[in-house]
LODOFI-408655 format. One line per field, with one value per residue (C-alpha): chain; residue number from 0; residue in one letter; z, x, y. Coordinates in steps of 0.001 Angstrom, whole numbers, m for minus. Layout:
N
unit <- A|... .
pos <- NUM|... .
code <- A|... .
z <- Z|... .
x <- X|... .
y <- Y|... .
This chain:
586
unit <- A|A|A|A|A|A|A|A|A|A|A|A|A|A|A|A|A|A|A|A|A|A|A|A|A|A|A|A|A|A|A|A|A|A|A|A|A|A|A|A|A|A|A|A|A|A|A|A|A|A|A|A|A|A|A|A|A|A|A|A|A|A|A|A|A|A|A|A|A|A|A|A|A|A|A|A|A|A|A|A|A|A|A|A|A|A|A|A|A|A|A|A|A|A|A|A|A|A|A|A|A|A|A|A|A|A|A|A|A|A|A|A|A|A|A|A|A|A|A|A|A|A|A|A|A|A|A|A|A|A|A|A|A|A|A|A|A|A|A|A|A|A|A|A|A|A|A|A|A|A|A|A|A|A|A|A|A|A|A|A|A|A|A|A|A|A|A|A|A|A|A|A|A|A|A|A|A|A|A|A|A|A|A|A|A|A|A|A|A|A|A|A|A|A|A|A|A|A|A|A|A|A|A|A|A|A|A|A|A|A|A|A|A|A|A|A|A|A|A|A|A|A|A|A|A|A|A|A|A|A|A|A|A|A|A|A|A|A|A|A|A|A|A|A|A|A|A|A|A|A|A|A|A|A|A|A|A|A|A|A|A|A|A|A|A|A|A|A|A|A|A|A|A|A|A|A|A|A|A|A|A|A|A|A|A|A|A|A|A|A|A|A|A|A|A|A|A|A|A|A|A|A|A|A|A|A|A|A|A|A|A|A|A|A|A|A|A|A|A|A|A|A|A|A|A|A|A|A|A|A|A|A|A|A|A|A|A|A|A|A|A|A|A|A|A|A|A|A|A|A|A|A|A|A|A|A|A|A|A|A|A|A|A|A|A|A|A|A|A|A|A|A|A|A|A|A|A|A|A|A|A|A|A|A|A|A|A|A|A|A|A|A|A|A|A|A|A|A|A|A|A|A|A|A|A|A|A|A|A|A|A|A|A|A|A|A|A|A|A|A|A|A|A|A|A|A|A|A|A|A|A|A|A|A|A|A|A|A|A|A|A|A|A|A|A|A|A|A|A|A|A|A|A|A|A|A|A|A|A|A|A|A|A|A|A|A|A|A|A|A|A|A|A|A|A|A|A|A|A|A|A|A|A|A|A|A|A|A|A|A|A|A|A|A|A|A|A|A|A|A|A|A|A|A|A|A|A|A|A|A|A|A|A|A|A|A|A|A|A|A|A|A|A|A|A|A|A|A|A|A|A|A|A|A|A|A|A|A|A|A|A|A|A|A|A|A|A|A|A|A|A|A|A|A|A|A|A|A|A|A|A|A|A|A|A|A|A|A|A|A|A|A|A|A|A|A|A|A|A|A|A|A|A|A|A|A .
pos <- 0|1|2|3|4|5|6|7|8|9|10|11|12|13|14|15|16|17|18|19|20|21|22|23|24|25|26|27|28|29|30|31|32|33|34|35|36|37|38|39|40|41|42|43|44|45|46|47|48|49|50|51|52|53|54|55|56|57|58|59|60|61|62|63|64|65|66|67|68|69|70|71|72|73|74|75|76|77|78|79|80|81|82|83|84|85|86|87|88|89|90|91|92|93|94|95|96|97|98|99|100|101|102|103|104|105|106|107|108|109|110|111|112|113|114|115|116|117|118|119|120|121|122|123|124|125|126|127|128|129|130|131|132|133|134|135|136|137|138|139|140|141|142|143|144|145|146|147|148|149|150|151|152|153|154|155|156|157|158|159|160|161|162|163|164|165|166|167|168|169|170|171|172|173|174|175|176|177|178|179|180|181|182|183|184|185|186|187|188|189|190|191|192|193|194|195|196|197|198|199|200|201|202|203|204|205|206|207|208|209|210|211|212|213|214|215|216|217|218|219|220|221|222|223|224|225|226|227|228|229|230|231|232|233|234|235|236|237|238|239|240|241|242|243|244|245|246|247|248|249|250|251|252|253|254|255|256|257|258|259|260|261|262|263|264|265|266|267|268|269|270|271|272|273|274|275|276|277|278|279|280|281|282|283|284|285|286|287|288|289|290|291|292|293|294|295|296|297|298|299|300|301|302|303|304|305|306|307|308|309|310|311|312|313|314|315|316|317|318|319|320|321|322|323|324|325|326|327|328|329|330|331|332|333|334|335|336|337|338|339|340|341|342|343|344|345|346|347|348|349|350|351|352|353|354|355|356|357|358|359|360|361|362|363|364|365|366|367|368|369|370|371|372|373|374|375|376|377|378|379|380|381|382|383|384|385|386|387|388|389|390|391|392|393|394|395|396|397|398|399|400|401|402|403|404|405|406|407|408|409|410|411|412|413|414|415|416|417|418|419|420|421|422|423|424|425|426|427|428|429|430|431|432|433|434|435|436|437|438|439|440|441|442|443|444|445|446|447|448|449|450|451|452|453|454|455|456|457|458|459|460|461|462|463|464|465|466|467|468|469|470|471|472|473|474|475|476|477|478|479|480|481|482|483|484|485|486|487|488|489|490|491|492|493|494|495|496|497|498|499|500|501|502|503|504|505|506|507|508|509|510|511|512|513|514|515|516|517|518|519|520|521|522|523|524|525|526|527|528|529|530|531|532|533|534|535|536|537|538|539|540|541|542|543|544|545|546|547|548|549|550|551|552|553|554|555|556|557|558|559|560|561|562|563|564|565|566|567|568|569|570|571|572|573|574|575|576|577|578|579|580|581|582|583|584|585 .
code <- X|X|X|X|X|X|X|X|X|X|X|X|X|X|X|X|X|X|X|X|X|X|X|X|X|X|X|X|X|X|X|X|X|X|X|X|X|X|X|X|X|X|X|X|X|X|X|X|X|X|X|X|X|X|X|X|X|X|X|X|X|X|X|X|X|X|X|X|X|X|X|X|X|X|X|X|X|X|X|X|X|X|X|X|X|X|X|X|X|X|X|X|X|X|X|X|X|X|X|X|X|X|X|X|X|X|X|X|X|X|X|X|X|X|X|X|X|X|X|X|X|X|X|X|X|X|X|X|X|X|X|X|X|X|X|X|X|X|X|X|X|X|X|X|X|X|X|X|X|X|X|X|X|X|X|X|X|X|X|X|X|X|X|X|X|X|X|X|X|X|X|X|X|X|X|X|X|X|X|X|X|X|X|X|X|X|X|X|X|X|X|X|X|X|X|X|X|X|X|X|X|X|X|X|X|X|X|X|X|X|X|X|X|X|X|X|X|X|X|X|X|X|X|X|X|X|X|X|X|X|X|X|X|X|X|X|X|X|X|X|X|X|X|X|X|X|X|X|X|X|X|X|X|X|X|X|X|X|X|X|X|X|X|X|X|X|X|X|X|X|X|X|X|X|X|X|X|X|X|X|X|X|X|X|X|X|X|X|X|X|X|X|X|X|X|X|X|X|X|X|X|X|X|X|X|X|X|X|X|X|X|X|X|X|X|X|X|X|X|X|X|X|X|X|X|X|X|X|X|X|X|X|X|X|X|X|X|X|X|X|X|X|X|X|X|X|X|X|X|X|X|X|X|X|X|X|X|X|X|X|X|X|X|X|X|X|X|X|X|X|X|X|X|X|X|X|X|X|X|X|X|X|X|X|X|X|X|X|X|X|X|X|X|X|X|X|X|X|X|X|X|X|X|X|X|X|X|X|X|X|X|X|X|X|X|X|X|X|X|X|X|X|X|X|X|X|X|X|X|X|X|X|X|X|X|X|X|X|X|X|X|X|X|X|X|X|X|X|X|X|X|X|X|X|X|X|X|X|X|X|X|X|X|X|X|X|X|X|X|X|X|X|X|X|X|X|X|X|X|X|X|X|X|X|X|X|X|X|X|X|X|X|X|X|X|X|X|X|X|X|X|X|X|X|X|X|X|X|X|X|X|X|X|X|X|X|X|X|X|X|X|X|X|X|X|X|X|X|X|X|X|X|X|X|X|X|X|X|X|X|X|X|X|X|X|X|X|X|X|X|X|X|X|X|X|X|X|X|X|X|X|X|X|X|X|X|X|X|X|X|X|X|X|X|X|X|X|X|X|X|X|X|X|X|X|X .
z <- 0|m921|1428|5091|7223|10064|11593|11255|10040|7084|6354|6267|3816|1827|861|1309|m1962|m3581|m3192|m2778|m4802|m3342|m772|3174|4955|5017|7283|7519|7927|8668|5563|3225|3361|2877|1689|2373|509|1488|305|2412|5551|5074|4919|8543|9561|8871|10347|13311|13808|13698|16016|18302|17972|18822|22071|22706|22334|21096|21341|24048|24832|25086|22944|24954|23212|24279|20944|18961|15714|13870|10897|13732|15726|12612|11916|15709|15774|12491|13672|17260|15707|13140|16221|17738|20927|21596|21458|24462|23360|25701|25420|25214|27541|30093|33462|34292|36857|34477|32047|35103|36124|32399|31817|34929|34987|31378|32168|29105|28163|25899|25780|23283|23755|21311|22604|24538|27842|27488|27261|29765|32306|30744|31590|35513|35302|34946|38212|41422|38936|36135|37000|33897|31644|29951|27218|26634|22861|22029|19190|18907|20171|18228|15807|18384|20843|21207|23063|19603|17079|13887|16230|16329|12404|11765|13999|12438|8931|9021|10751|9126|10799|9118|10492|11967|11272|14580|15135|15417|19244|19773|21442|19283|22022|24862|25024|28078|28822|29688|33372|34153|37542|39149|36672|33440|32323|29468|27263|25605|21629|19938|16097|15432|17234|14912|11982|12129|12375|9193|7032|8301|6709|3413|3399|4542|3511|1186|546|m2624|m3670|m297|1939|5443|7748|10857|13808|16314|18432|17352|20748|20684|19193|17075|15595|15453|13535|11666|10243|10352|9764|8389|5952|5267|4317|1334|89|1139|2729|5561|6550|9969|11403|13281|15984|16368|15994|12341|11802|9351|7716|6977|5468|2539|1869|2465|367|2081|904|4322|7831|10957|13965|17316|17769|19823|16086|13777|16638|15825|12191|12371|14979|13220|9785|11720|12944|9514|8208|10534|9608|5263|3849|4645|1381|1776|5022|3889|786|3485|6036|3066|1503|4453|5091|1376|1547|4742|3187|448|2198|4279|1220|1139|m2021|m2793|m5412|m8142|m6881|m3671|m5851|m7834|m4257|m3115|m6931|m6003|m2039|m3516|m5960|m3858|m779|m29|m2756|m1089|2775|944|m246|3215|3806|692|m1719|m1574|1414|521|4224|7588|9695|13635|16626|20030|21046|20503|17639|17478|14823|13917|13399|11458|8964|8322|7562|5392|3651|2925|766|3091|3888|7518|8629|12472|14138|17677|19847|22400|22973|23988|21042|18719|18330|15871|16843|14605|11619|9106|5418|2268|1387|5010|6772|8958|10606|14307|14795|15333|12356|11805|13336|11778|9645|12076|15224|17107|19172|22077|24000|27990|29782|32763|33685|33116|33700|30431|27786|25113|25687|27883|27781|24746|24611|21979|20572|18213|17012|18165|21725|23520|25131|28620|30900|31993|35880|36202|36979|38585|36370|33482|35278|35288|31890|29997|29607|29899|25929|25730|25198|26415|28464|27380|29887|27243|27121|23771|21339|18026|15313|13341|10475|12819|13229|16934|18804|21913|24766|27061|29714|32089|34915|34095|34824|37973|39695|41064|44077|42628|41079|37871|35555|34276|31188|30959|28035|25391|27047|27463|23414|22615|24646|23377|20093|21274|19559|23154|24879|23988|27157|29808|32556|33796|37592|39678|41311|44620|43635|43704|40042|36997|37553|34716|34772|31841|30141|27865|24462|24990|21302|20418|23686|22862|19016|21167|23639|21024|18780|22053|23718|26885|28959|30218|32994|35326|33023|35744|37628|34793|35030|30853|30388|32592|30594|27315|28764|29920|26852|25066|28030|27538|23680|23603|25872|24693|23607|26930|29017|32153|34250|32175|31996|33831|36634|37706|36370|37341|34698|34799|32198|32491|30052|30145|28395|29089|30189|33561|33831|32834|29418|28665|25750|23597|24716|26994|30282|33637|34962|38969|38742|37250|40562|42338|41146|41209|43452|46364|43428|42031|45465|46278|43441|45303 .
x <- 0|1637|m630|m687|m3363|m2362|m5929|m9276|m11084|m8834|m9452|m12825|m13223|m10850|m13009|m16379|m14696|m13093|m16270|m19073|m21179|m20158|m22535|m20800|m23496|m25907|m28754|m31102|m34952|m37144|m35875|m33962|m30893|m31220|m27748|m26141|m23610|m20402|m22347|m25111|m23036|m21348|m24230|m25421|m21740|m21441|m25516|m24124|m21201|m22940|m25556|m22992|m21487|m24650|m24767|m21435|m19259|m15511|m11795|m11134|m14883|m16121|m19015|m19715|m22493|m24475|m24710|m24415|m23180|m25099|m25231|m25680|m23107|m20701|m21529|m21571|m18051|m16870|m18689|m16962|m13728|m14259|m14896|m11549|m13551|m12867|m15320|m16017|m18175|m19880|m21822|m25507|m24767|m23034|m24739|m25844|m23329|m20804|m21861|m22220|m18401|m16801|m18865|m17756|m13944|m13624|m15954|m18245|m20175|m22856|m23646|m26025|m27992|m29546|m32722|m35689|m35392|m30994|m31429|m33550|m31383|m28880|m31277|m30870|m27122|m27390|m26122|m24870|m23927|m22088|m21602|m20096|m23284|m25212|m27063|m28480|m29402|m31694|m31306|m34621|m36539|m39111|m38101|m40396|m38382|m35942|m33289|m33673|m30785|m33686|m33913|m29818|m29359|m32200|m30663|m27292|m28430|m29894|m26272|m23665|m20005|m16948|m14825|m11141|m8524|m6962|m3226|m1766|m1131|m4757|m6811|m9749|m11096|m10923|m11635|m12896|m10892|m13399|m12834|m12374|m10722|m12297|m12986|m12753|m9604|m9911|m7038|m6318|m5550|m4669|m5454|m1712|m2334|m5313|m3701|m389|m2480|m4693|m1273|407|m2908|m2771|1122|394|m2833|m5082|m8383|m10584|m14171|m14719|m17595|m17610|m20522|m20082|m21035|m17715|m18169|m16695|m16461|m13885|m10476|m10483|m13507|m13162|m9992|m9604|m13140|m14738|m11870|m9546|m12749|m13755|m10373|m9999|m14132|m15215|m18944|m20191|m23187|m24297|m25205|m28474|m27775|m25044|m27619|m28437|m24245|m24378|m28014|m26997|m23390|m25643|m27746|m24636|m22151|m18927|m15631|m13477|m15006|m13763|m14221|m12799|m11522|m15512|m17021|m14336|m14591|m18461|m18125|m15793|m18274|m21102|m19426|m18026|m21611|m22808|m20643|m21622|m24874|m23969|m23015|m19952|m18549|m18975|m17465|m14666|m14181|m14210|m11796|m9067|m9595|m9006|m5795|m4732|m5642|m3856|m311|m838|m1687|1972|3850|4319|3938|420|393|m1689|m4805|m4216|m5078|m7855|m9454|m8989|m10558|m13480|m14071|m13648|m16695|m18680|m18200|m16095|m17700|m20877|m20137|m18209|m22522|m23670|m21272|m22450|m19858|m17576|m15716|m11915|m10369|m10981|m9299|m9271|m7956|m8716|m7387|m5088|m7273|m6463|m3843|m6071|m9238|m7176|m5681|m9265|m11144|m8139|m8708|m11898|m10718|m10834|m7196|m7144|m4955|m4344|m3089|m1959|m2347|m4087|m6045|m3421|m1801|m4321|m5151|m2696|827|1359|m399|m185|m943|m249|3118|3626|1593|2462|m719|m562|1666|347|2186|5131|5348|3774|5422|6630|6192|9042|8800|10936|10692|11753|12697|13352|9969|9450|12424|12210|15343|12741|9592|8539|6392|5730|7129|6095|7159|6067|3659|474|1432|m1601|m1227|m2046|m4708|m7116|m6140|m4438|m637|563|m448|769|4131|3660|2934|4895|8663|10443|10785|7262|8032|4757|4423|1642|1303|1319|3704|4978|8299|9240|10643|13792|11559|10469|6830|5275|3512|1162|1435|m572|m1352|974|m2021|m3521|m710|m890|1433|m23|1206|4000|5390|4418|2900|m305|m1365|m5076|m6621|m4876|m5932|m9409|m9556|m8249|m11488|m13966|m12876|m15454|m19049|m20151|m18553|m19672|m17625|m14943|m12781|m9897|m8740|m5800|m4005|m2224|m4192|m2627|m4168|m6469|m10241|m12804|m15831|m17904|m20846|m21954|m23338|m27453|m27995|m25486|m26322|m29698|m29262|m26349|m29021|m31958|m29896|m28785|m31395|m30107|m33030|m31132|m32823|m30778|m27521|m25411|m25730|m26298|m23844|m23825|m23216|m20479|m19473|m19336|m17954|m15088|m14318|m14241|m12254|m9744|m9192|m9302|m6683|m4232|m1704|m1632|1289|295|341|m2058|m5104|m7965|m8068|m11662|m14627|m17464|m20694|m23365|m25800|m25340|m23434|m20641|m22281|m22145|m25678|m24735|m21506|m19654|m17903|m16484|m18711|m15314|m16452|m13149|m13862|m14051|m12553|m12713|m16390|m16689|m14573|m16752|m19915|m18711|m15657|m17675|m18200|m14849|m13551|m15660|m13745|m10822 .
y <- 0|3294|5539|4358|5478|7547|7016|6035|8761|8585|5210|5589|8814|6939|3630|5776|7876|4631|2437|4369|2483|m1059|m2897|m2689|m3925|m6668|m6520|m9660|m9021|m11616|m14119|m11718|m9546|m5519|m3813|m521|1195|2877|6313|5486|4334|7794|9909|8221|9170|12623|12747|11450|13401|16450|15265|14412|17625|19292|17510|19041|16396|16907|15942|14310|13343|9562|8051|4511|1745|m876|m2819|m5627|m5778|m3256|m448|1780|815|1505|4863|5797|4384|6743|9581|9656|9250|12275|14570|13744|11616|8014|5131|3020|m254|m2354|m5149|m6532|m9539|m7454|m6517|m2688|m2684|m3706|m1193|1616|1072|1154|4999|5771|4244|6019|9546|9303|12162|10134|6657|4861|2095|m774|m1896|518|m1731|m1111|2720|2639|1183|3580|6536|5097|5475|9331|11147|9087|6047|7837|11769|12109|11138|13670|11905|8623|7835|4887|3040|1847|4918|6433|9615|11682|11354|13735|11022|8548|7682|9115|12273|12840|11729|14175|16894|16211|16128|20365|21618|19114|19445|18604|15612|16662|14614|13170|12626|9602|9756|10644|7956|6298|4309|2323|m1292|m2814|m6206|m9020|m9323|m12943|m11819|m8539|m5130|m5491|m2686|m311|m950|2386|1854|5162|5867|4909|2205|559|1908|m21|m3195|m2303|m929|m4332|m6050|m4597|m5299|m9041|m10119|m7733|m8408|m7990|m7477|m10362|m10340|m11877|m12698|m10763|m12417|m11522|m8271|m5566|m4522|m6977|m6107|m8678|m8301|m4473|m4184|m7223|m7590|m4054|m1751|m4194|m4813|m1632|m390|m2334|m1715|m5479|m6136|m7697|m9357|m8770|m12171|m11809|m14894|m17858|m20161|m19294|m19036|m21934|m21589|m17634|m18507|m20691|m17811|m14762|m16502|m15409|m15702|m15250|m16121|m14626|m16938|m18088|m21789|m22832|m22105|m24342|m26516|m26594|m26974|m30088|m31815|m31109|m32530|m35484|m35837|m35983|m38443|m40591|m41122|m42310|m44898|m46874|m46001|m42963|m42591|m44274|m41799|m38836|m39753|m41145|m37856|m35582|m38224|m37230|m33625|m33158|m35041|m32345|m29381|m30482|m30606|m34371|m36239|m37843|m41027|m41339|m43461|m41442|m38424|m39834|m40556|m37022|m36141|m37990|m37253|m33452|m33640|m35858|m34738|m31806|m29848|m30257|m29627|m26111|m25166|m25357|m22567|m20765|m22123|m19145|m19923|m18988|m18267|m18913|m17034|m18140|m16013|m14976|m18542|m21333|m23331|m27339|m28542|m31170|m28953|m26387|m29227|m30756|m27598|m26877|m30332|m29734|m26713|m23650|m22073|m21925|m18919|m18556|m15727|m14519|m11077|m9547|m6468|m4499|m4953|m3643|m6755|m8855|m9564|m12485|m14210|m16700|m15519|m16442|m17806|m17969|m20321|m23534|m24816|m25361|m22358|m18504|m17240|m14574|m11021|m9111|m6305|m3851|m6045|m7993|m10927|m12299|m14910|m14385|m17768|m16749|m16740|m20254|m21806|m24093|m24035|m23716|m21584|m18787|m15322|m13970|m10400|m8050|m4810|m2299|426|m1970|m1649|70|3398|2068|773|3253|4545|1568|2476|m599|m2744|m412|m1297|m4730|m5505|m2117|m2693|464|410|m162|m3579|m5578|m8324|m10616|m13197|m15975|m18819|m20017|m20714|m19199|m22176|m22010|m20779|m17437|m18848|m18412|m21243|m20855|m23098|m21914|m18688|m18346|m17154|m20170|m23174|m24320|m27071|m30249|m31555|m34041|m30648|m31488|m28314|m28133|m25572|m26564|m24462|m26713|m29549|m28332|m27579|m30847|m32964|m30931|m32638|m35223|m34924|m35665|m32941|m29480|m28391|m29193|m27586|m29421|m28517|m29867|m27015|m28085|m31577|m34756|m35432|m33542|m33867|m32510|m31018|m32161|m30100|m32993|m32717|m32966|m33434|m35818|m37856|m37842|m39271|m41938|m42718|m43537|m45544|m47696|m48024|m46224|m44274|m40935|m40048|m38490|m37715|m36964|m40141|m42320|m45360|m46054|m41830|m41842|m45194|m42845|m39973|m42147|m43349|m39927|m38239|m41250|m41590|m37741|m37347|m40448|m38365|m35984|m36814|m39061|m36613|m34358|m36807|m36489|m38997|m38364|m36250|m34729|m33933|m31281|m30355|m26568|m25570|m22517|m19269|m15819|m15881|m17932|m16140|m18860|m17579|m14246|m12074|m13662|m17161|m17689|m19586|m17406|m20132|m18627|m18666|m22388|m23303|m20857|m22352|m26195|m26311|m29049|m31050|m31008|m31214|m34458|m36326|m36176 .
């Protein structure tokens, strides 16, 4: 790219004046898909900034939302950043008194909420809550009302206000970290900050005329400056997906060509496929799991023979070709991040003829610190720095000859937490150099691989180490576990607590013969569940395995308070909620 962006009001005048007539977002209403244009996005931006600015807001001001994935929630973004004030997002699934602390922790002067019964709530945060507040904006108000998004746009629209250019150092928002331990901390990420991420993009990996289906927050880092400003930068569209549970019925009908998801949703495609293979013929069974065996050889480089290759021919046309519809037959890349994604996963969705590209970073480092991309990718490792970016890897924290924390450098680095000096100190180098907490190795070949978080090891009590999100990943393989913790610290072995899967125990139950009942006490379950937990885990070392395991039927969302709104365990309030039952196994 011969122009970088300096920030991210830039970027966006730029592709609203390259593509203005090109579709950016895809709404879905009842059964069809409405489209809006760049032009049209920018017209609701420049409405909005100017309705902002008549509230009074300006450089140096903060714009928080309540919102999903939205049109709205878009131009709100753009508009904030063309008056100079930072963006605070927030989301749906968080409680008020989540939502209460981050305007309070971050002083915002307007906040905007998506549904009636949210901006109401948000009304109740005016004054002792959030001193701060001034305005509340519903989403989903009526035009009448003078508090409404239509009401602002319209406002906007008859006193239009040019957008200022921010510098670099400026901040374009803060994101709140997901709190698995105490308040969440807003990670400050300036314009310079975002930008170096999207210029590194175009350098690495540019797009074309693609389209993705939205469906990670973009009040996630991830989701915000990979997919909609990584996205939007180089005029591709987006289709906003209206709920997880119509992810794979809305890729048929969307037609993407790249799919940004976290490790839980690959994991979801290969069980469900696996699922569905089950259930044909033998022939064809056989056919699909000899020509993922061939397609992996040849996705590694090895050398495939020629009836080898005739076999892959056919499993592709009969098979492959056909899974590849159900995602809408475009499918090019999948790109996976947030977490450590499987090796095996990763090498059978890229047999079935969708490049898998994994990266690596963090939200304080705008997000991406490493990636895979074309030319450049080894599956099962996080990628290359990315251009600009420097890893080292620090061993004295871990004592091992080969990995340690990850340390990065470079222009991604955030600015800081939020009010949060002493922890500033603990993770900022005096170079700026950050700290991420993460344990891994870099290869001869430069590429980065994740072993685990080093908050999250914990030693058992014959001294042995334990990294249990990798292990974790690994059993939920198993089309009868849709989830797991594994817990052992200061134990004398690894326990589990298993969430099994209802549906697939249901289908295993009816074709056996096996009356459920009670699921948690039921002797031929735990029979199953055994088996899974021990074929899943044969190549763990001894240690590693789960001795013992516990089952509920609760599964780990965000509703319960069990997942993070980026689907990451909170794993002190699993052991909060089941710690006598984990305990007991012992």
């Amino acid at each position: 790219m011969s122009d970088k962006f300096t920030n991210l009001v830039e970027l966006f005048e730029r592709s609203c004046q390259q593509y203005a007539k090109r579709e950016v977002f895809g709404v879905k209403q009842g059964d069809t898909w409405s489209w809006v244009t760049y032009a049209e996005l920018e017209k609701q931006v420049n409405d909005a900034r100017a309705g902002l600015a008549a509230l009074g807001v300006k450089a140096g001001d903060k714009v928080g939302i309540v919102a999903n994935n939205r049109v709205e929630w878009a131009a709100a973004c753009y508009a904030t950043y063309g008056l100079r004030a930072s963006y605070v997002p927030m989301y749906e699934a968080q409680k008020a008194d989540e939502w209460a602390f981050i305007l309070d922790d971050c002083g915002a002067k307007v906040v905007i909420g998506a549904t009636n019964a949210i901006t109401e709530k948000l009304e109740g945060l005016k004054g002792s809550a959030v001193k701060s507040l001034e305005h509340v904006i519903g989403l989903e108000l009526p035009e009448s009302d003078e508090r409404s998004w239509k009401a602002l746009l319209s406002r906007g629209a008859a006193h239009p206000v040019a957008a200022e250019r921010p510098a670099p150092e400026e901040t374009a928002g803060f994101i709140y970290t997901s709190g698995t331990t105490g308040n969440p901390k807003g990670v400050i990420l300036s314009h310079g900050n975002i930008a170096s991420n999207i210029n590194a993009i175009h350098e690495i990996f540019p797009f074309g005329d693609d389209r993705s289906l939205s469906f990670l927050p973009w009040a996630h880092s991830f989701g915000q400056t990979c997919e909609l400003h990584g996205l939007l930068s180089m005029g591709c569209s987006m289709a906003i997906n209206d709920d997880v549970a119509n992810l794979v019925a809305n890729l048929a009908v969307v037609k993407p060509s790249i799919l940004f998801a976290v490790p839980r949703i690959f994991n979801r495609i290969y069980d469900g496929v696996n699922k569905q293979m089950t259930e044909k013929p033998g022939f064809i069974q056989s056919l699909f799991r000899s020509g993922i065996r061939t397609a992996t050889r040849k996705n590694r480089g090895e050398s495939v023979g020629v009836l080898d290759g005739i076999g892959l021919s056919l499993a592709d046309k009969v098979i492959f070709s056909k899974i590849r519809e159900k995602f809408g037959g475009r499918l090019k890349y999948a790109v996976s991040g947030s977490a450590a994604l499987s090796k095996e996963v990763a090498e059978f969705i890229d047999a079935l003829g969708i490049e898998v590209y994994e990266g690596y970073g963090l939200t304080e480092t705008s997000p991406i610190a490493t990636a895979n991309y074309p030319g450049n990718r080894k599956i099962g490792s996080v990628g290359k720095p990315i251009p600009g970016v420097t890893i080292t890897i620090d061993r004295e924290v871990t004592g091992d000859p080969k990995h340690g924390e990850i340390l990065i450098a470079g222009p991604n680095i955030m600015q800081g937490y939020h009010n949060r000096d002493d922890e500033n100190r603990a993770v900022l180098m005096a170079d700026r150099t950050f700290r991420s907490g993460d344990m891994g190795f870099v290869d001869p070949d430069g590429y980065l691989y994740i072993t685990g978080r080093i908050k999250e090891q914990y030693k058992l009590e014959n001294g042995k180490y334990v990294v249990p999100s990798p292990l974790e990943e690994q059993l939920k393989l198993s089309p009868f576990i849709a989830n797991v913790m594994i817990h052992g610290a200061n134990k004398p072995f690894n326990v589990a607590l298993v969430v099994p899967d209802m549906e697939a125990l249901k289908r295993w139950a009816g074709e056996n013969g096996v009356e459920l009942g009670s699921v948690a006490e039921n002797p031929k379950v735990r029979e199953l569940l055994k088996a899974e937990l021990t074929k899943y885990a044969a190549e763990f070392k001894g240690f590693e395995r789960p001795e013992k395991f516990a089952i509920t039927t609760e599964d780990f969302t965000t509703d319960n308070g069990l997942l993070t709104p980026t689907l990451k365990l909170k794993r002190r309030n699993v052991l909060q909620k089941y710690e006598p039952q984990l305990d007991s196994l012992y």
